[in-house]
DOLUM-732635 format. One record per residue: residue in one letter; residue number from 1; x, y, z of N, C-alpha, C in turn. Coordinates in steps of 0.05 Angstrom, whole numbers. Example, Ala and Ser with C-alpha at 12.3 -4.5 7.8 and 13.67 -1.06 7.14 Angstrom:
<pts>
PT  resn  resi     nxx     nyy     nzz    caxx    cayy    cazz     cxx     cyy     czz
PT     a     1     264    -114     156     246     -90     156     264     -66     156
PT     s     2     257     -45     142     273     -21     143     258       1     157
</pts>
This chain:
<pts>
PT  resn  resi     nxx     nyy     nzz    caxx    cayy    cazz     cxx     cyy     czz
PT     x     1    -163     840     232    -177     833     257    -203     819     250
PT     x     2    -205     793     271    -232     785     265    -262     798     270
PT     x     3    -278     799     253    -298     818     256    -320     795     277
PT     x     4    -339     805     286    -360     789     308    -380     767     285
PT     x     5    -380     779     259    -392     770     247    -383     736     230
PT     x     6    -357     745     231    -335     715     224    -337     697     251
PT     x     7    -338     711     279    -336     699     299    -370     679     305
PT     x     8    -389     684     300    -412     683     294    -414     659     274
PT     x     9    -402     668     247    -404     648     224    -382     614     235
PT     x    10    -366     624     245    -341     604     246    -355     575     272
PT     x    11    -378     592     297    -383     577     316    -408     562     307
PT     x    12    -422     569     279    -445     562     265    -436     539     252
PT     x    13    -406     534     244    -385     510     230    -386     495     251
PT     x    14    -372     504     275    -369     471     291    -385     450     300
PT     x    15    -409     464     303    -427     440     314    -435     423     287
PT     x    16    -434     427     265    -439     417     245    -421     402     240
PT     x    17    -393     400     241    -370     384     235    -368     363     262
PT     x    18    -385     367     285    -381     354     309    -394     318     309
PT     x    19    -408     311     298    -416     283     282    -395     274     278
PT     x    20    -381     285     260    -361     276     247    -335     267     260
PT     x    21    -323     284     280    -307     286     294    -306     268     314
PT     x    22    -336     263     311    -342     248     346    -333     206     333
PT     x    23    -340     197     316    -339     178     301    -307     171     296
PT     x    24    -297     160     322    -258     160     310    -262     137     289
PT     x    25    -270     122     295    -268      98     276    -274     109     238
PT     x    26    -282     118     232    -299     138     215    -266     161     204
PT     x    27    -253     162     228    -238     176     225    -208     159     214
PT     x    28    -215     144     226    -185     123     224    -183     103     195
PT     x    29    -222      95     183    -224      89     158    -206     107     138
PT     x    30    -210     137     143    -203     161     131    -172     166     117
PT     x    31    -164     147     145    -135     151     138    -120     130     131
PT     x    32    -137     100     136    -130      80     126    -125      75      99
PT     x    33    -161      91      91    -158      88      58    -140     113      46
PT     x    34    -135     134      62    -113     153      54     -85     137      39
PT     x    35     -73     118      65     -58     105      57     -52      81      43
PT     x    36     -80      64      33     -91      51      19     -83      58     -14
PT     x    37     -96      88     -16     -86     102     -38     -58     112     -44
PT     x    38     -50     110     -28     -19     119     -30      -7     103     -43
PT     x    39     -12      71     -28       6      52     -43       3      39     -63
PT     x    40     -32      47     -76     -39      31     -95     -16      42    -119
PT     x    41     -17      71    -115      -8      92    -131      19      87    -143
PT     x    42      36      89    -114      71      77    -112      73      53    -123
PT     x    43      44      42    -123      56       6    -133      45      -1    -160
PT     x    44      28      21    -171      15      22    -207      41      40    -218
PT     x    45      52      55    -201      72      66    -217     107      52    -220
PT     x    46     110      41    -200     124      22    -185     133      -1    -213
PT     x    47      98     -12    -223      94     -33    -243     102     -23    -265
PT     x    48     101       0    -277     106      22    -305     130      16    -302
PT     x    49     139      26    -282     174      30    -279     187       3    -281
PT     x    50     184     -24    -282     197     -46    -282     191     -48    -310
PT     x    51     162     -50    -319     165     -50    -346     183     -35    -369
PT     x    52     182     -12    -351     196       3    -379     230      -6    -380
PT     x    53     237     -21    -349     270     -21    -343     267     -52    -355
PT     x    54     245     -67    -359     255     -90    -370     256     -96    -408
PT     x    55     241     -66    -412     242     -68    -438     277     -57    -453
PT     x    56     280     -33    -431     309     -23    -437     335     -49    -429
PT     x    57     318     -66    -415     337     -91    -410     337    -114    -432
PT     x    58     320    -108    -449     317    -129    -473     299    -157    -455
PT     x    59     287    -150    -437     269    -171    -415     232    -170    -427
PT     x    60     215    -185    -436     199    -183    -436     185    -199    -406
PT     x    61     170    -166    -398     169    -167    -377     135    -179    -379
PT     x    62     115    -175    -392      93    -196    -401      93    -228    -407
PT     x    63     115    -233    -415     119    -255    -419      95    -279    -421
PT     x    64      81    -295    -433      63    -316    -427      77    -341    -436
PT     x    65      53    -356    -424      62    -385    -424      85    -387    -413
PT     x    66      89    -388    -386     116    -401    -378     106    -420    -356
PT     x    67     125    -439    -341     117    -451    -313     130    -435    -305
PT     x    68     122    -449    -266     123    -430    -257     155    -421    -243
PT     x    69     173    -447    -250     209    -434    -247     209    -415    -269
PT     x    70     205    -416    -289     209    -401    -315     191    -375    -314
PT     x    71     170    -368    -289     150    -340    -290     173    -337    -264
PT     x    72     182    -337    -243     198    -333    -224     229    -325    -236
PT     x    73     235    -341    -253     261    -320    -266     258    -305    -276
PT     x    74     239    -292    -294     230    -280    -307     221    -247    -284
PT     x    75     211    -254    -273     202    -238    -258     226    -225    -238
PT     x    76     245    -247    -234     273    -243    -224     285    -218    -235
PT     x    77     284    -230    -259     302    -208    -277     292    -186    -287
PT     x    78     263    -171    -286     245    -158    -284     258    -130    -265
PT     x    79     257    -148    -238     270    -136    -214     295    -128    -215
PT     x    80     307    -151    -227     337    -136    -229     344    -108    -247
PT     x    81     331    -111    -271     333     -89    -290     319     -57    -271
PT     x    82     306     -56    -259     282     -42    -242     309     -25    -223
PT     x    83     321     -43    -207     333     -29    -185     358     -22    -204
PT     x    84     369     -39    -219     398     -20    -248     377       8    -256
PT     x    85     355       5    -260     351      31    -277     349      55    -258
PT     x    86     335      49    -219     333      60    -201     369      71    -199
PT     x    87     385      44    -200     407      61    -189     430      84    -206
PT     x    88     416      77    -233     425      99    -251     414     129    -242
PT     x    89     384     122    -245     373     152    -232     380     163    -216
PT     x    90     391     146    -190     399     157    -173     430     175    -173
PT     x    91     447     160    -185     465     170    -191     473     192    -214
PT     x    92     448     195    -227     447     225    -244     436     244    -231
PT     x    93     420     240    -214     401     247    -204     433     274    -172
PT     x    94     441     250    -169     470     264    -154     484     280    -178
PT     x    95     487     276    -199     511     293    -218     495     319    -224
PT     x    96     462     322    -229     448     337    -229     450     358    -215
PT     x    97     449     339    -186     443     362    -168     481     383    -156
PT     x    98     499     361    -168     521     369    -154     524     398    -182
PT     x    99     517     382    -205     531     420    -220     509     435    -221
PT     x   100     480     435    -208     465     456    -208     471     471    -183
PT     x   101     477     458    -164     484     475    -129     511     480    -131
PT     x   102     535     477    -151     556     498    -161     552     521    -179
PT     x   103     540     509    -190     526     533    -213     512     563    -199
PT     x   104     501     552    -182     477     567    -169     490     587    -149
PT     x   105     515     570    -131     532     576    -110     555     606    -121
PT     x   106     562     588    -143     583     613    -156     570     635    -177
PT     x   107     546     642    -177     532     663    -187     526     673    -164
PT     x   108     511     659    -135     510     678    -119     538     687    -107
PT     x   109     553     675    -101     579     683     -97     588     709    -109
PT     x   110     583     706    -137     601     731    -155     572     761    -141
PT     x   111     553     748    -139     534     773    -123     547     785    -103
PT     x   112     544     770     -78     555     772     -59     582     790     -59
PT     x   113     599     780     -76     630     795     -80     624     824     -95
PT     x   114     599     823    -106     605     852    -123     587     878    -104
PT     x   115     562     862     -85     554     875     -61     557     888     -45
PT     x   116     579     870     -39     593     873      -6     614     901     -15
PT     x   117     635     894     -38     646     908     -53     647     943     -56
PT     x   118     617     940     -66     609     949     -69     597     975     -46
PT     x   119     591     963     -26     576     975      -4     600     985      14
PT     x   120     625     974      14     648     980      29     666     995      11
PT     x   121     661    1006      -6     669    1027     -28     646    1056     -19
PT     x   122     632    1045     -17     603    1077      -9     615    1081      21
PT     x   123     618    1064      36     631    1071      60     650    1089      60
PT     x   124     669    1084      38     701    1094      47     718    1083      49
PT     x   125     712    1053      49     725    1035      56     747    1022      28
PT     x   126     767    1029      34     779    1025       6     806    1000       8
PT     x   127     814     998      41     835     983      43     828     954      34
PT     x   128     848     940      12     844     912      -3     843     889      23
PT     x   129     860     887      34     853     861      61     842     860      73
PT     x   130     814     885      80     799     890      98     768     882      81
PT     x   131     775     888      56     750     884      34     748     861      31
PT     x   132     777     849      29     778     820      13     767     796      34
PT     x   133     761     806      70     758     791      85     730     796      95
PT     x   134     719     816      80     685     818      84     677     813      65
PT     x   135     685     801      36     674     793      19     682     764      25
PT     x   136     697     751      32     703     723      36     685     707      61
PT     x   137     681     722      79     659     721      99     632     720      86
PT     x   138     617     734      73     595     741      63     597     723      43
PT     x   139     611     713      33     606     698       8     611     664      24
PT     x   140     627     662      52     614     632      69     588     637      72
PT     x   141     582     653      77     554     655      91     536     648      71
PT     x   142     538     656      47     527     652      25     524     619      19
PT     x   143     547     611      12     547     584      13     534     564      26
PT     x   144     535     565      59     526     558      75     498     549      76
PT     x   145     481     581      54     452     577      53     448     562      24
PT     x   146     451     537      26     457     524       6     430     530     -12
PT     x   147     425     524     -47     403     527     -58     394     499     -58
PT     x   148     366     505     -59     358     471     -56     349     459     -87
PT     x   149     355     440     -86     354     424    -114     326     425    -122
PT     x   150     332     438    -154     308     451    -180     306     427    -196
PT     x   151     292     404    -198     289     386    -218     275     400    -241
PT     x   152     250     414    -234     238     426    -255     249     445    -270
PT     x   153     278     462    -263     295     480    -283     309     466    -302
PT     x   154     311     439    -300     328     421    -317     306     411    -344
PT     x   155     325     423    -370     309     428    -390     313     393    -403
PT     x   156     299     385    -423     301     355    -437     334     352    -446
PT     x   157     339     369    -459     360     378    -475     385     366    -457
PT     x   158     387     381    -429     408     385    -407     411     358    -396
PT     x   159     383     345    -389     380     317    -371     397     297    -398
PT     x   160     387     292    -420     401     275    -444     433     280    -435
PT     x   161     446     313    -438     475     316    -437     478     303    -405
PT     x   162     469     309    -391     471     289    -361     475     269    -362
PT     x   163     466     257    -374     462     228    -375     488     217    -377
PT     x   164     499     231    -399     518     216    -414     542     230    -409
PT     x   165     539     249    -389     564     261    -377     577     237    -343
PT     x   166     548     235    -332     552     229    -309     560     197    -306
PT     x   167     566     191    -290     578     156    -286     556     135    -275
PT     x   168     542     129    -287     521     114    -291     531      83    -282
PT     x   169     522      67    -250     535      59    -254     521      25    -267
PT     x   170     509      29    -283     493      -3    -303     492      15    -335
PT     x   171     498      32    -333     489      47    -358     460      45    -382
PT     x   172     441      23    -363     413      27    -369     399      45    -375
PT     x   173     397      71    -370     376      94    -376     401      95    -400
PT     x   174     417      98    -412     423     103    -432     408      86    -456
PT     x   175     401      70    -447     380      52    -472     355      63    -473
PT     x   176     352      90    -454     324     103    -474     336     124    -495
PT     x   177     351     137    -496     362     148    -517     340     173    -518
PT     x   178     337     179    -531     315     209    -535     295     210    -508
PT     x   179     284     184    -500     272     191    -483     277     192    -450
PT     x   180     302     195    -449     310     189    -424     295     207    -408
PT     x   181     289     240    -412     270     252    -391     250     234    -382
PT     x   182     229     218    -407     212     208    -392     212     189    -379
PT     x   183     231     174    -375     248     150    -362     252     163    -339
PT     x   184     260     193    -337     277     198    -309     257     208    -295
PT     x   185     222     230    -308     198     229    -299     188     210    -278
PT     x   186     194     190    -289     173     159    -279     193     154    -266
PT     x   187     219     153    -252     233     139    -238     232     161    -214
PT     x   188     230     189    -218     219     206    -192     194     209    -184
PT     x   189     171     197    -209     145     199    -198     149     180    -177
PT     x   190     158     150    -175     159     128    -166     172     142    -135
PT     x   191     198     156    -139     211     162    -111     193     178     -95
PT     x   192     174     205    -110     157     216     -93     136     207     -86
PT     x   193     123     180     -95     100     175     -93     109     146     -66
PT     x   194     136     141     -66     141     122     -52     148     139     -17
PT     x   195     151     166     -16     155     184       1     130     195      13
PT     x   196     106     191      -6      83     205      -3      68     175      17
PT     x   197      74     147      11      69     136      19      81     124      45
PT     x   198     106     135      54     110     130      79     100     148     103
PT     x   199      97     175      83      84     194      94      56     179     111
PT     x   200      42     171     100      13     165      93      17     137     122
PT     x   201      37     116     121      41     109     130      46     109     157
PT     x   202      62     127     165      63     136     196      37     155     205
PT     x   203      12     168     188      -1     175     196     -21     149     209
PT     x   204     -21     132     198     -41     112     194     -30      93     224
PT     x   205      -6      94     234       7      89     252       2     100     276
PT     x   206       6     128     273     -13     140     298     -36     139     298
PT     x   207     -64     134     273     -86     133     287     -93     104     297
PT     x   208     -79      89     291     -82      65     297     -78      56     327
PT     x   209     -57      69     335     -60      80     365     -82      80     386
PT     x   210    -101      93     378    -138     101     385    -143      79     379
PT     x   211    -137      59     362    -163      41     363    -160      14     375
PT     x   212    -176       1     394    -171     -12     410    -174     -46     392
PT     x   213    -183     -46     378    -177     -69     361    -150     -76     354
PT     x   214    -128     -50     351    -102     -50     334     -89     -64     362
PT     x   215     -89     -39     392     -82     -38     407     -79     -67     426
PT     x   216     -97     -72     427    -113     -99     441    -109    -129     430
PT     x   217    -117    -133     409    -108    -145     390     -90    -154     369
PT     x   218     -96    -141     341     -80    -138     320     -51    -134     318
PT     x   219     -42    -116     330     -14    -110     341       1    -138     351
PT     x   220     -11    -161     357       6    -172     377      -7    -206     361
PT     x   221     -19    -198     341     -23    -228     314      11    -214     290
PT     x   222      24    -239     300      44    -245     283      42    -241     253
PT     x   223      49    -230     241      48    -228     210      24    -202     198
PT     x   224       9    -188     224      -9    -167     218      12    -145     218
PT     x   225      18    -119     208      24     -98     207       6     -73     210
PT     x   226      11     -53     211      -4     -29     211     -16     -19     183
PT     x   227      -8     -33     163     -24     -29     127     -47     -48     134
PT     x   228     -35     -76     135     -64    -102     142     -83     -87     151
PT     x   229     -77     -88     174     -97     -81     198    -113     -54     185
PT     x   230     -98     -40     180    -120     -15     163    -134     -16     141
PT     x   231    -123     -43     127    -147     -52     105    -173     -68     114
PT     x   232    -162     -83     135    -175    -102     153    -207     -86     165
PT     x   233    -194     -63     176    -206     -42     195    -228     -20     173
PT     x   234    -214     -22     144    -240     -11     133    -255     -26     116
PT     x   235    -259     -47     125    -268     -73     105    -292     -73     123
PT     x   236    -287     -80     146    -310     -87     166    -316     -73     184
PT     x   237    -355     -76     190    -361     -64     212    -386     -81     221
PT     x   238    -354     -84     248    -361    -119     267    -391    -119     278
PT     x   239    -395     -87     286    -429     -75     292    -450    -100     276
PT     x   240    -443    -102     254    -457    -116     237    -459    -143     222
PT     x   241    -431    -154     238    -424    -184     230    -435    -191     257
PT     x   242    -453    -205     256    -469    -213     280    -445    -249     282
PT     x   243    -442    -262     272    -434    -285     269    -409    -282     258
PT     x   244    -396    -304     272    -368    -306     241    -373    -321     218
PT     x   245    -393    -325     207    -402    -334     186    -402    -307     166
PT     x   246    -413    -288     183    -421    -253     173    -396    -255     158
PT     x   247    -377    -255     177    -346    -248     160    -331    -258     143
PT     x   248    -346    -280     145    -336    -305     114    -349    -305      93
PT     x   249    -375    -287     100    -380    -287      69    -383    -251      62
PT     x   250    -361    -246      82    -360    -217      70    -331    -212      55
PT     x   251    -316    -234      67    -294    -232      50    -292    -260      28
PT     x   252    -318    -261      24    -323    -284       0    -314    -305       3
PT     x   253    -306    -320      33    -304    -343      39    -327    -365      39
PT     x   254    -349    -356      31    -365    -377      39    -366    -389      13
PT     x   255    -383    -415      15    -393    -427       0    -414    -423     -27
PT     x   256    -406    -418     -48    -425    -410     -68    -442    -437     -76
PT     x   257    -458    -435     -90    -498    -450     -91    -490    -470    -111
PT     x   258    -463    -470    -115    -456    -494    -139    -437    -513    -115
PT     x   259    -438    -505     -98    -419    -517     -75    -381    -514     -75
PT     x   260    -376    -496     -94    -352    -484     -98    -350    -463     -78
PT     x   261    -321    -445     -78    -305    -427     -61    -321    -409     -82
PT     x   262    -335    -388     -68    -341    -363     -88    -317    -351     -91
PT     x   263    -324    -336    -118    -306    -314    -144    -325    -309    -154
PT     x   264    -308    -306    -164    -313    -279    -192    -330    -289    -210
PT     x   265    -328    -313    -220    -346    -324    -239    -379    -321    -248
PT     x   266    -392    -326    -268    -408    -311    -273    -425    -316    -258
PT     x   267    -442    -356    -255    -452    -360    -232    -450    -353    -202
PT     x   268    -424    -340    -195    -421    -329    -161    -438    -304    -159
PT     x   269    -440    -299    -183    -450    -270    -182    -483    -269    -167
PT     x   270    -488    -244    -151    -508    -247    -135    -517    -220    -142
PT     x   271    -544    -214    -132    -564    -196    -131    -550    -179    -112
PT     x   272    -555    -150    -112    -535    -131     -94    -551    -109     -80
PT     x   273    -568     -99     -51    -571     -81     -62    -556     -55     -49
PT     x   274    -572     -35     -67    -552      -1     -62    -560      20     -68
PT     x   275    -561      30     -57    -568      69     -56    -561      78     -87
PT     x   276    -588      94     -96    -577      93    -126    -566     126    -118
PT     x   277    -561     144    -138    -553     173    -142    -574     193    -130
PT     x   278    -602     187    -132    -626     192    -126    -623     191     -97
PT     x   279    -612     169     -86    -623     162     -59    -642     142     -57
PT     x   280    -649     127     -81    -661     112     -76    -653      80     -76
PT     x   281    -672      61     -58    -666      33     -51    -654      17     -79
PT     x   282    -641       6     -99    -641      -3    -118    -624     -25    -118
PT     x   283    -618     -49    -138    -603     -73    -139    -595     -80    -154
PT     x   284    -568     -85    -165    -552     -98    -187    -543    -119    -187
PT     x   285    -536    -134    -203    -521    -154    -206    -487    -147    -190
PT     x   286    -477    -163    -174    -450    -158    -170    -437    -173    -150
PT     x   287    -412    -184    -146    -400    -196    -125    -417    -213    -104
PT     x   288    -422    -196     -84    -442    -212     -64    -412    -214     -37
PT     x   289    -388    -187     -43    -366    -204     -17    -356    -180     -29
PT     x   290    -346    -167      -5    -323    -143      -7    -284    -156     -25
PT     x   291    -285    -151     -37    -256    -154     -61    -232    -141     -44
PT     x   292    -231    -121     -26    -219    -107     -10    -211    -131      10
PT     x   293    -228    -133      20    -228    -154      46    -217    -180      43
PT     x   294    -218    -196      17    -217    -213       7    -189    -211      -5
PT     x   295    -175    -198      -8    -144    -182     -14    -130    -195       6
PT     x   296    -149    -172      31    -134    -166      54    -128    -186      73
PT     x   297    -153    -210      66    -147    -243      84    -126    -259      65
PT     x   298    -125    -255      41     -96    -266      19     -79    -261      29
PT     x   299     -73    -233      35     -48    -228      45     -34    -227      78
PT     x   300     -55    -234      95     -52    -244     114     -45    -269     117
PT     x   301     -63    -287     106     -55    -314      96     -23    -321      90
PT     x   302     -17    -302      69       3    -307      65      32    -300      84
PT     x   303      26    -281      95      45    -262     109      45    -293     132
PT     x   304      25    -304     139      35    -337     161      54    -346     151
PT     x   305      43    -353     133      55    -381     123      91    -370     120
PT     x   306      93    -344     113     123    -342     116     130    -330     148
PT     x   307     116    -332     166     117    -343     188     132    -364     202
PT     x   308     101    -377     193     116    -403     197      99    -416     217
PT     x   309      92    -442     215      79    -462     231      78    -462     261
PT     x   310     107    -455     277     116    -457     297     115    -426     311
PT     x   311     111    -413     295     104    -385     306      75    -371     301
PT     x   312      68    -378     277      36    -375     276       9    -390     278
PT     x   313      -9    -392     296     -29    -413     298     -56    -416     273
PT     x   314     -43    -399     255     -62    -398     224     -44    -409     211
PT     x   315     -15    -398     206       5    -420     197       1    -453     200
PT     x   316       1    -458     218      -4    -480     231     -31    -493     220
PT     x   317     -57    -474     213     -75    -489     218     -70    -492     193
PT     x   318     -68    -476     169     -61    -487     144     -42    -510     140
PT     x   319     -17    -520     149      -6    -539     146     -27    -563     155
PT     x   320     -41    -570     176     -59    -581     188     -82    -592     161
PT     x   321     -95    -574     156    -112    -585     135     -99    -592     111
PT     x   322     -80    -578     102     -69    -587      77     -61    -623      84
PT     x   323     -54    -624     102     -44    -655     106     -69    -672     105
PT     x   324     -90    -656     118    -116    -670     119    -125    -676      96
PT     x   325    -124    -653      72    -131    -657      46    -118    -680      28
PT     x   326     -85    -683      34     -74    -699      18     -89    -719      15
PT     x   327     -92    -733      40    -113    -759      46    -138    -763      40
PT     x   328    -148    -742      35    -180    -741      31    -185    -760      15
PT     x   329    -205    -766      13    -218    -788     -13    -223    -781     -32
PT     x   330    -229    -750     -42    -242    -738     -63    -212    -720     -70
PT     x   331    -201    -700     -56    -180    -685     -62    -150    -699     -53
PT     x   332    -146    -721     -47    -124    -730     -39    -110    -733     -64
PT     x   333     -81    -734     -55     -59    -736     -78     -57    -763     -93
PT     x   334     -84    -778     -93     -76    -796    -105     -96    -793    -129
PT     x   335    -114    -769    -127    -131    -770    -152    -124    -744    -160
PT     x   336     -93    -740    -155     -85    -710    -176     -93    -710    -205
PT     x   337    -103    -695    -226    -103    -697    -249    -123    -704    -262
PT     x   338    -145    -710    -239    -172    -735    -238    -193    -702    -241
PT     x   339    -214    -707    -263    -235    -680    -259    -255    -698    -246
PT     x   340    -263    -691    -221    -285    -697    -207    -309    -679    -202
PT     x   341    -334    -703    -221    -356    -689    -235    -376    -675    -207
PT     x   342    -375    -643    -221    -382    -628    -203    -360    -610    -181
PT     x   343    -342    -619    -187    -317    -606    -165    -286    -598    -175
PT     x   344    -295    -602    -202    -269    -591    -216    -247    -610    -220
PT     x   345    -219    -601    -225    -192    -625    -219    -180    -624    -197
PT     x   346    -173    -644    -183    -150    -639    -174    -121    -638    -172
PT     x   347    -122    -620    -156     -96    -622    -161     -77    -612    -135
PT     x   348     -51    -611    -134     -37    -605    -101     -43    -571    -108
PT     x   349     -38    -557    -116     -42    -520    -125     -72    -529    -105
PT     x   350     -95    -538    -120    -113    -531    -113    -118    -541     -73
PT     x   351     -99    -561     -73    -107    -570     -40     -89    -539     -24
PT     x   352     -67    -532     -43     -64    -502     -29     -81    -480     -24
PT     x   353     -94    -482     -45    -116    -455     -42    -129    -464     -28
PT     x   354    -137    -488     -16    -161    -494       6    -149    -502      25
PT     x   355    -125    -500      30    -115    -492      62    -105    -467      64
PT     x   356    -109    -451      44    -104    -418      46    -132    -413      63
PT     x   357    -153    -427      48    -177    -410      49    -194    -418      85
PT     x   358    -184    -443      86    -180    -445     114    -164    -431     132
PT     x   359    -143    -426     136    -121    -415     151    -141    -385     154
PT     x   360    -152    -372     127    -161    -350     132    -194    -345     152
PT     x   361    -198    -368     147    -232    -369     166    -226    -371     187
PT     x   362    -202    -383     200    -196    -385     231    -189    -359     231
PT     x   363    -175    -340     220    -162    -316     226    -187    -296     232
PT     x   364    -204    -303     211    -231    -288     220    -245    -294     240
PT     x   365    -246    -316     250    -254    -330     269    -245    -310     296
PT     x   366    -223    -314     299    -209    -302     313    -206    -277     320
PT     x   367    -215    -262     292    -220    -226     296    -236    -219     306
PT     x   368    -264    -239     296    -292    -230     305    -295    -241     335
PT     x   369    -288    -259     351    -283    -264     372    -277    -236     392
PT     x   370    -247    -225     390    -230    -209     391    -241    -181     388
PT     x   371    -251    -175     367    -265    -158     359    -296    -145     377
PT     x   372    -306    -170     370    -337    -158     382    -340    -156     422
PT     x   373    -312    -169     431    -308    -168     454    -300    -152     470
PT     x   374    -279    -133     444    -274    -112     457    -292     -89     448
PT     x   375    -308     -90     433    -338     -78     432    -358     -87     447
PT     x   376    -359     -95     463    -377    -103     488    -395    -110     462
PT     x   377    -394    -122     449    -417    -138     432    -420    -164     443
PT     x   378    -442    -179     433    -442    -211     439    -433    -216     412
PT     x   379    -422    -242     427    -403    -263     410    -419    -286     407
PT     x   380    -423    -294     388    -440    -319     375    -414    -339     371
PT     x   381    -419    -364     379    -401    -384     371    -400    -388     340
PT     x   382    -392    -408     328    -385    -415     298    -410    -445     298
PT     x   383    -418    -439     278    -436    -454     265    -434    -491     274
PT     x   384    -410    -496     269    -398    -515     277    -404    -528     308
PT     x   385    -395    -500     320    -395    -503     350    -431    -517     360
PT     x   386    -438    -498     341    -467    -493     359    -496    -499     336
PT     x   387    -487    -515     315    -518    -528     301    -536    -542     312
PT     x   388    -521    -557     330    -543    -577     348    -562    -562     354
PT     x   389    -552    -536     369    -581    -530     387    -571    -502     389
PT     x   390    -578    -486     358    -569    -464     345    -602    -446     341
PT     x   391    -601    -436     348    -638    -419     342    -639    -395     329
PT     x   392    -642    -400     309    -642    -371     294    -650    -344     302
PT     x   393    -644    -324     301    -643    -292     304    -620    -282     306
PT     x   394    -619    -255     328    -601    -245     329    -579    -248     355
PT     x   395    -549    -251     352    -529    -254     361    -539    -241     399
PT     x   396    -562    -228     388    -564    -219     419    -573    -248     448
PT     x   397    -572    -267     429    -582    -284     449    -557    -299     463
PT     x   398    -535    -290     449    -516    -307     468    -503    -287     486
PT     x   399    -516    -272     489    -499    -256     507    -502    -261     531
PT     x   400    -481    -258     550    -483    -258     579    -505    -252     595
</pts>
């Protein structure tokens, strides 16, 4: 029974946890990056697992120096070895489980029969067709409660004789030879960690629900999903992107001081600052643009373009400039191959990455629009729109 004093302690907890609770957004980061981690996990282990099925494939799955038909077959066959070694597992993985739940079945069985037997003998009960039909009952019943599959009772020793008992159907995991347990480890870490992540997934589905950005918006941009959108959603906080400029150079779209696309490079690198361990104000060298965020507009980007022009208006805008580029004077296709001093080479790759990197500033464009509107925030036009007669401060001046 609860004592007054637990009842006392327990109502001293809630108001303290009530901050917290009250902040959905705060809550929905929570579960975003929940599921964020899920898949990094399924897809670092995911990578192990192709490697090790392309080494048992005689595939060097590192491979360098190739173009890029020759990194695409390569990578082909990477994949192919990956799902032969998956479907071996899987199918030992069945021979496993079929002679451990006979094994298991006909020991409890022979219980059952010597029980029942047994207990209808203390009775009195001695007639054979009357025994033989309460031990055959008791021992369905038995069956029925099937045992559930013990991966961890299966010794190194037993999984090897498995292996090579059961009908494998690529006969791949037999090319680890001694080490096939740890072959068959990493091909169930991969299955639970790929289970843990759908898990993670439908949670991230329902909170997404609550948030009126997903609801309102996101949900109904072609090529966004419920993963995007939750990387999207803990990348930024629109509260604080006063401009859509804010958001271009938070996902490292803007312009770096050499007049290049910032990266990584050593000159992109900027002054940073951040809360040290202490708590105190402090500054490093680093990025200067969330790497998360900057993922998360790649792969949006990309998820258009296999879209498609005619169904997505970022699709679209990328086809649009890329054509614009061909022509250009400086990046057009007629000075492919040409290093232009101060701006690198060109080349058609590179007029792609700069209608990627466009396609993705309208998308932001478009969020922060979308975004701060359904935050009853003001919406500042784009730089573009509004230099003429643009007055510096804060976004509060364009408001209604």
């Amino acid at each position: 029974m609860e004592t007054a004093a637990n009842a006392v302690s327990l109502s001293s907890i809630i108001p303290q946890a009530a901050p917290i609770m009250i902040d959905g957004m705060q809550a929905l980061r929570s579960v975003a990056r929940t599921f964020d981690d899920a898949q990094q996990a399924r897809l670092s282990a995911n990578n192990r697992l192709l490697q090790v099925a392309a080494g048992l494939a005689g595939i060097d799955a590192l491979k360098r120096d190739l173009d890029k038909t020759e990194e695409e077959k390569n990578a082909a066959l990477c994949a192919e070895a990956k799902d032969k070694l998956v479907a071996d597992y899987d199918a030992l993985i069945v021979h496993i489980r079929a002679k451990q739940v006979v094994s298991k079945e006909k020991a409890a069985s022979a219980a059952v029969r010597k029980s029942v037997a047994a207990a209808m003998a203390a009775a009195g009960i001695t007639d054979l067709p009357t025994v033989k039909l309460a031990v055959e009952a008791a021992q369905a019943t038995a069956k029925a409660d099937r045992v559930q599959f013990d991966m961890a009772a299966i010794r190194d020793g037993d999984l090897i004789a498995a292996a090579a008992e059961a009908e494998l159907p690529n006969g791949i995991l037999l090319n680890a030879g001694s080490q096939i347990p740890v072959v068959v480890m990493l091909a169930r870490q991969c299955s639970e960690l790929a289970a843990v992540e759908q898990r993670a997934l439908k949670a991230l589905e329902r909170a997404l629900d609550s948030a009126p950005i997903w609801t309102e918006y996101l949900a109904s941009v072609k090529g966004v999903g419920p993963s995007l959108a939750g990387q999207l959603i803990c990348a930024i906080d629109i509260r604080k992107a006063q401009y859509p400029s804010s958001l271009w150079k938070l996902a490292g779209l803007d312009v770096a001081g050499d007049g290049r696309g910032r990266s990584r490079r050593k000159e992109h690198l900027t002054e940073v600052s951040y809360v040290d361990k202490e708590g105190n104000a402090a500054t490093r060298i680093g990025l200067g643009f969330n790497p998360d965020l900057k993922t998360a507009c790649y792969l949006a980007a990309t998820s258009f373009l296999k879209i498609g022009a005619d169904s997505s208006p970022f699709a679209k805008a990328y086809y649009d400039y890329k054509l614009r580029m061909e022509n250009h004077a400086v990046y057009g296709a007629h000075n492919d191959g040409k290093e232009i001093e101060g701006k690198g080479k060109v080349s058609k790759g590179r007029r792609h990455m700069m209608a990627m990197r466009y396609a993705q500033k309208r998308f932001l464009v478009e969020l922060y629009k979308a975004w701060r509107t359904i935050e009853g925030l003001p919406v500042a036009p784009e730089y573009s729109e509004a230099k003429l007669a643009m007055k510096h401060g804060s976004a509060e001046k364009y408001s209604v």
